[in-house]
SERO-4910 file (N, C-alpha, C, O; in steps of 0.05 Angstrom, whole numbers):
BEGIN
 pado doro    nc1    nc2    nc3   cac1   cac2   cac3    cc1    cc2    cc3    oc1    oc2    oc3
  Unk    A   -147   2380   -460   -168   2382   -440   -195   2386   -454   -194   2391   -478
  Unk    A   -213   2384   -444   -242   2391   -452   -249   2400   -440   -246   2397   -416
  Unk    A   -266   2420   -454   -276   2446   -431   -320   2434   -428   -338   2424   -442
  Unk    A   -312   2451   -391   -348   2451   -387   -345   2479   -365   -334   2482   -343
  Unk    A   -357   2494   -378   -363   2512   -364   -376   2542   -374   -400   2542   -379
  Unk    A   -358   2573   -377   -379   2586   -379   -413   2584   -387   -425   2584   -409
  Unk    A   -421   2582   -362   -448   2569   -364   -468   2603   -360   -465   2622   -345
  Unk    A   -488   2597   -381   -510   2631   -359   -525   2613   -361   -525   2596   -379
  Unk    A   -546   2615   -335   -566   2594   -329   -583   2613   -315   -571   2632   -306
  Unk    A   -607   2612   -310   -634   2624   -297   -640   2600   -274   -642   2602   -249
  Unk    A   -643   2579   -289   -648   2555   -269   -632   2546   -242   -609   2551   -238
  Unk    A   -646   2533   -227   -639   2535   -200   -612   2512   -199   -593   2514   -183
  Unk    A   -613   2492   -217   -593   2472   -214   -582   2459   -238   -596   2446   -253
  Unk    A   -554   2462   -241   -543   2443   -276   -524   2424   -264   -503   2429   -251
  Unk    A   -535   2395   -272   -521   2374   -266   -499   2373   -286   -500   2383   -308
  Unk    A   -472   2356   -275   -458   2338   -299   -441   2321   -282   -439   2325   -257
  Unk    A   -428   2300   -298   -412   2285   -279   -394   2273   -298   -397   2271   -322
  Unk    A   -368   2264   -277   -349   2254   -285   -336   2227   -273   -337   2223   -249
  Unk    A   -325   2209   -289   -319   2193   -283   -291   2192   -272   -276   2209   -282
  Unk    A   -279   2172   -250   -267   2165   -238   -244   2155   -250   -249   2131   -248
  Unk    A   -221   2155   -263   -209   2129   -267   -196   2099   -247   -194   2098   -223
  Unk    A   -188   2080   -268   -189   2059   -248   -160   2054   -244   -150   2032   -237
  Unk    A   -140   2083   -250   -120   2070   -239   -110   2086   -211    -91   2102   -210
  Unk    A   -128   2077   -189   -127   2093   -168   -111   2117   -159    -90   2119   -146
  Unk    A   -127   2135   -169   -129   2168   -166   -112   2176   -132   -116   2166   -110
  Unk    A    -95   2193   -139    -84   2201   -108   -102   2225    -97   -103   2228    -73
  Unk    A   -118   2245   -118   -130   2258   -109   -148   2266   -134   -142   2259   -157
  Unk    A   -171   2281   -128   -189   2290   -147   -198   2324   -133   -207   2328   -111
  Unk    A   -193   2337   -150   -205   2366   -141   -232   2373   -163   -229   2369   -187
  Unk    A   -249   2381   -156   -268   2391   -171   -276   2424   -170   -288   2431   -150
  Unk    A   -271   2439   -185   -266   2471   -178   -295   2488   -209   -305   2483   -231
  Unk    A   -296   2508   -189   -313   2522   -196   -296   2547   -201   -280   2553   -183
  Unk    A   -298   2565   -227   -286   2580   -228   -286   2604   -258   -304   2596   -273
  Unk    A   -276   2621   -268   -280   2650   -250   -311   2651   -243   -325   2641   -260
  Unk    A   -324   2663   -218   -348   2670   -224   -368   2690   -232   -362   2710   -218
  Unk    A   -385   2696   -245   -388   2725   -245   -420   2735   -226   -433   2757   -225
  Unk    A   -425   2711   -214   -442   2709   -194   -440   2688   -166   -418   2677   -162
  Unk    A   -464   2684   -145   -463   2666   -130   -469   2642   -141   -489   2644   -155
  Unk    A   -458   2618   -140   -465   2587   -141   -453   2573   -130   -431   2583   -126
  Unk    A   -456   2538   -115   -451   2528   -101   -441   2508   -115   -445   2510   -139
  Unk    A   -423   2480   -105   -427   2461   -116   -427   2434    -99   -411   2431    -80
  Unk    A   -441   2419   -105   -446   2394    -98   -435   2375   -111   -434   2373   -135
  Unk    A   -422   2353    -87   -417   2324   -103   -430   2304    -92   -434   2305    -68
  Unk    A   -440   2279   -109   -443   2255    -99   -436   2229   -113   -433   2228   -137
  Unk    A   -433   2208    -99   -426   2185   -118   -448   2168   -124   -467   2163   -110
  Unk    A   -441   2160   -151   -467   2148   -157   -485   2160   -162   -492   2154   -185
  Unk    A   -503   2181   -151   -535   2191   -151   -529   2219   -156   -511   2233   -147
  Unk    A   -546   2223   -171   -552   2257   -172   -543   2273   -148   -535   2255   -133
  Unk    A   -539   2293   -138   -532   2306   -115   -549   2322    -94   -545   2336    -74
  Unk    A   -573   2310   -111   -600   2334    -96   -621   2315    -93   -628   2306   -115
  Unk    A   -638   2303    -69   -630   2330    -45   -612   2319    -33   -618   2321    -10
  Unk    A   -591   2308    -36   -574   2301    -14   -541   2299    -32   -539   2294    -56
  Unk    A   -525   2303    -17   -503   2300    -29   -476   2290     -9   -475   2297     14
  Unk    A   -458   2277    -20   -433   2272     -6   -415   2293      7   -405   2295     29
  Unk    A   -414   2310    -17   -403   2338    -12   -409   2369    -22   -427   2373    -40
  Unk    A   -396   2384    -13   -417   2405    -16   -384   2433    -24   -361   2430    -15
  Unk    A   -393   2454    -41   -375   2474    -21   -399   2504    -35   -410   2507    -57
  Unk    A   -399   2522    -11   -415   2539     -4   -402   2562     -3   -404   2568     21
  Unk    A   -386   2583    -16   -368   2597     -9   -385   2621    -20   -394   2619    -43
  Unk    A   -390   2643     -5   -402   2671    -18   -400   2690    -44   -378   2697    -52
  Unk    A   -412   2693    -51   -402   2702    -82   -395   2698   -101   -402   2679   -115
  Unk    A   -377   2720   -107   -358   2702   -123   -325   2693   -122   -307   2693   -139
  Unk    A   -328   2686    -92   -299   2670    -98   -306   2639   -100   -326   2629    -89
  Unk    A   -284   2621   -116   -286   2609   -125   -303   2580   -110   -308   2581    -86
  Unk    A   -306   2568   -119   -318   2537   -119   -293   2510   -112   -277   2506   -130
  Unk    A   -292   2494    -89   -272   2479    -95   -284   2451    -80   -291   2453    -57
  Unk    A   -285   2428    -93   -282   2398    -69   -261   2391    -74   -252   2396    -97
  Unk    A   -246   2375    -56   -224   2364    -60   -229   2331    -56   -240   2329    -34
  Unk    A   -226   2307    -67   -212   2284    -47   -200   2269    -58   -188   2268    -79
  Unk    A   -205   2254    -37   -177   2233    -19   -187   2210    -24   -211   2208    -32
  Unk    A   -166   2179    -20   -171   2163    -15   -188   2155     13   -207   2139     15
  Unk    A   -176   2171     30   -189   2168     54   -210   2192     59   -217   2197     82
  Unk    A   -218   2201     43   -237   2220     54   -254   2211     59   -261   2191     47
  Unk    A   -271   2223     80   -303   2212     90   -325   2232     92   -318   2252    104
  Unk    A   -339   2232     87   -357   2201    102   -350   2191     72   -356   2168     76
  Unk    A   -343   2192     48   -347   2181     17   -315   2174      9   -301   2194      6
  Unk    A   -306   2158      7   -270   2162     -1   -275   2163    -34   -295   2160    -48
  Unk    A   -253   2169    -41   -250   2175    -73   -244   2146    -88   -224   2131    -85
  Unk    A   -261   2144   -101   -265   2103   -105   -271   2118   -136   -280   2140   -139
  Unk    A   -264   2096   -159   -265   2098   -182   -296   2096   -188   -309   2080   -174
  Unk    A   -312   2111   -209   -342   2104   -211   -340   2133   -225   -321   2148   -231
  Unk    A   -374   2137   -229   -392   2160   -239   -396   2177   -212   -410   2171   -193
  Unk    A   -377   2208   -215   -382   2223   -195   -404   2243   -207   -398   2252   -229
  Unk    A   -424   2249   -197   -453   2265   -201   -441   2296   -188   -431   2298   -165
  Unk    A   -444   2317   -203   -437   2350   -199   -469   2368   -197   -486   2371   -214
  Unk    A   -469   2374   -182   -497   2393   -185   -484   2426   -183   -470   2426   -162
  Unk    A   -483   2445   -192   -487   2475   -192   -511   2490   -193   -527   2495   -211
  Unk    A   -509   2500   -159   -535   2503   -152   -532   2538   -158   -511   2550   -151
  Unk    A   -556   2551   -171   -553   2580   -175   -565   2595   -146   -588   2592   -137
  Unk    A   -543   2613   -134   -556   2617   -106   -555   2650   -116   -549   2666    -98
  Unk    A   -559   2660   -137   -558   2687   -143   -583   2699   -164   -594   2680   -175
  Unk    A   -596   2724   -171   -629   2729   -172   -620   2728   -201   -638   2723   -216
  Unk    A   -595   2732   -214   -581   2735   -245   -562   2711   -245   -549   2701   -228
  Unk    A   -565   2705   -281   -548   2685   -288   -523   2685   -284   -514   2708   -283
  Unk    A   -508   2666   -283   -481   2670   -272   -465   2648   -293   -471   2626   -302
  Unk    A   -435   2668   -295   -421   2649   -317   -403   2643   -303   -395   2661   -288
  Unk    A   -388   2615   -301   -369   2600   -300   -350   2570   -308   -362   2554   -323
  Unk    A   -333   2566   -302   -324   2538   -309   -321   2525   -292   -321   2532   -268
  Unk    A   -316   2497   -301   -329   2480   -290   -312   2455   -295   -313   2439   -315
  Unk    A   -290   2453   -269   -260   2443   -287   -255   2415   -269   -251   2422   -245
  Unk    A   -253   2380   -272   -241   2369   -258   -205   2354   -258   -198   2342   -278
  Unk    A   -192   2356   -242   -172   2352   -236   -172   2330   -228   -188   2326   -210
  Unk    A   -154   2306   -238   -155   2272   -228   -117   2277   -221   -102   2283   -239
  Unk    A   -110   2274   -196    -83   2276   -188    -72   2245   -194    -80   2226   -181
  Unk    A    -58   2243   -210    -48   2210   -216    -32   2201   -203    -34   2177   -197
  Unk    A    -10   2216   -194     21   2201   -179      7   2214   -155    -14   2203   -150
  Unk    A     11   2235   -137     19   2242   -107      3   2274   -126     -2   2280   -149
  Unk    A     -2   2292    -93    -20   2313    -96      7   2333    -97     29   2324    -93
  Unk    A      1   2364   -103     16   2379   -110     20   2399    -82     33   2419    -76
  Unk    A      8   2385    -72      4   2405    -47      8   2385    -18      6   2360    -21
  Unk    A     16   2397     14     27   2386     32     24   2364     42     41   2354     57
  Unk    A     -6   2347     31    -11   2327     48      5   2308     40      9   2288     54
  Unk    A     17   2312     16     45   2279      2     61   2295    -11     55   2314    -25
  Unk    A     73   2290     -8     99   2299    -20    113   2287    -43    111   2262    -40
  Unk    A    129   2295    -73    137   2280    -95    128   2292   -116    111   2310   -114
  Unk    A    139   2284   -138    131   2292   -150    106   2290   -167    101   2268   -157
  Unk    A     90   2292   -179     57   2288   -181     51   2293   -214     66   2303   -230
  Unk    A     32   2285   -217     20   2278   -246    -13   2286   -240    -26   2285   -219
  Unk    A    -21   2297   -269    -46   2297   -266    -65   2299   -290    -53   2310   -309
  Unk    A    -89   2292   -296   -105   2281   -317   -134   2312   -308   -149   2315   -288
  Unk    A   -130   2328   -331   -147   2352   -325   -168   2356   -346   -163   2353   -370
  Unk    A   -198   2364   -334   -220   2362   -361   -233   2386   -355   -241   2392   -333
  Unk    A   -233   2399   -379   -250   2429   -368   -268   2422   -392   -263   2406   -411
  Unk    A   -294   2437   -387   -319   2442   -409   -320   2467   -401   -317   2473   -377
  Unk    A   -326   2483   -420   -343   2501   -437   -369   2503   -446   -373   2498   -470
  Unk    A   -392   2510   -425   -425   2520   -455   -419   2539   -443   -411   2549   -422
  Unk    A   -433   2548   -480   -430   2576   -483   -459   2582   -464   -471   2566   -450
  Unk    A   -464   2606   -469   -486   2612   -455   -517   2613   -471   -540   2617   -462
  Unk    A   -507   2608   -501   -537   2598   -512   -542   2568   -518   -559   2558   -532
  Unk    A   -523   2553   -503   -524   2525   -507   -556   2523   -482   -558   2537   -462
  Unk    A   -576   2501   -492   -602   2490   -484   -586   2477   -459   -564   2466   -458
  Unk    A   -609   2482   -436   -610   2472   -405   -608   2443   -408   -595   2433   -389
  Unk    A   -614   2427   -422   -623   2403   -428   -615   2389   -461   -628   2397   -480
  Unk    A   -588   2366   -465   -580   2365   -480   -607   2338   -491   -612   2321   -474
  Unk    A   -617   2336   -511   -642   2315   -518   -641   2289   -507   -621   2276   -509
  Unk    A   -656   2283   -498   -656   2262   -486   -645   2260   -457   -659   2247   -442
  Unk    A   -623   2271   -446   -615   2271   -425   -626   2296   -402   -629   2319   -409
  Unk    A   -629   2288   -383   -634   2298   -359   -606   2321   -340   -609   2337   -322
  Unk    A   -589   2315   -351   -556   2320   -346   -537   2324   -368   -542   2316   -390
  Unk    A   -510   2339   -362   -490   2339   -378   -463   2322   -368   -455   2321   -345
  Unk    A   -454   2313   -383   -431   2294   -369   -405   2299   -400   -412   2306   -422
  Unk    A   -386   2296   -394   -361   2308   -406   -343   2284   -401   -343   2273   -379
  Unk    A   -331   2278   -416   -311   2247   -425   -282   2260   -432   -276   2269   -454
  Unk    A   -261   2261   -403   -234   2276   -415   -220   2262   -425   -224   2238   -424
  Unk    A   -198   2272   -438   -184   2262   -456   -160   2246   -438   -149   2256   -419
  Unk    A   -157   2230   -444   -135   2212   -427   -112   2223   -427   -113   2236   -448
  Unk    A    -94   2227   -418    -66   2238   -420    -43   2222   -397    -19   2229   -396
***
């Protein structure tokens, strides 16, 4: 796996994104996690996530961060491409966490399908003196390891 996450940040928003694979995904979860503050997370396809986004999750504190989808999810279904992550800081102190995606390959692990299931998992790691801004880029984006 590759890690993206314990992040300490001051700033209001840290992008990154992940790509899709093309051998149609049964599910994709995108999770935020442990926290040691408030933050939100946003998804969108294609575009940055701000100001608008496909999906969103908003959960108080610090319990965790989660989107899930689907082929059929809407209004956005889970289609192979560049998914855009925003982590929005909703707390007055920096906050550390990870920052983990889950690509479900066979069937999901949980009630909506049933079988047995496979899955392709990428975590990042910055540390917390890694720069807001990697040179040149506007964003961070993370390339998992195929499995």
């Amino acid at each position: 796996s590759s890690t993206l996450g314990t992040n300490r940040f001051g700033g209001f928003i840290r992008y990154f994104s992940y790509d899709v694979s093309t051998n149609n995904p049964a599910g994709l979860a995108f999770d935020l996690f442990p926290l040691t503050g408030d933050v939100d997370l946003v998804a969108r396809l294609g575009r940055l996530p701000l100001p608008q986004f496909d999906y969103g999750s908003f959960n108080f504190g610090t319990n965790d961060e989660n989107i899930t989808l689907l082929p059929d999810t809407v209004p956005v279904p889970l289609t192979p491409g560049r998914w855009y992550l925003g982590v929005i800081l909703a707390d007055v102190l920096p906050v550390d966490y990870t920052i983990q995606a889950t690509e479900y390959t066979n069937s999901l692990p949980f009630p909506i399908r049933t079988a047995t299931w496979g899955w392709r998992r990428s975590r990042i790691t910055i540390a917390s003196s890694s720069p807001t801004r990697w040179p040149g880029c506007s964003s961070r984006s993370w390339e998992p390891r195929r499995t």
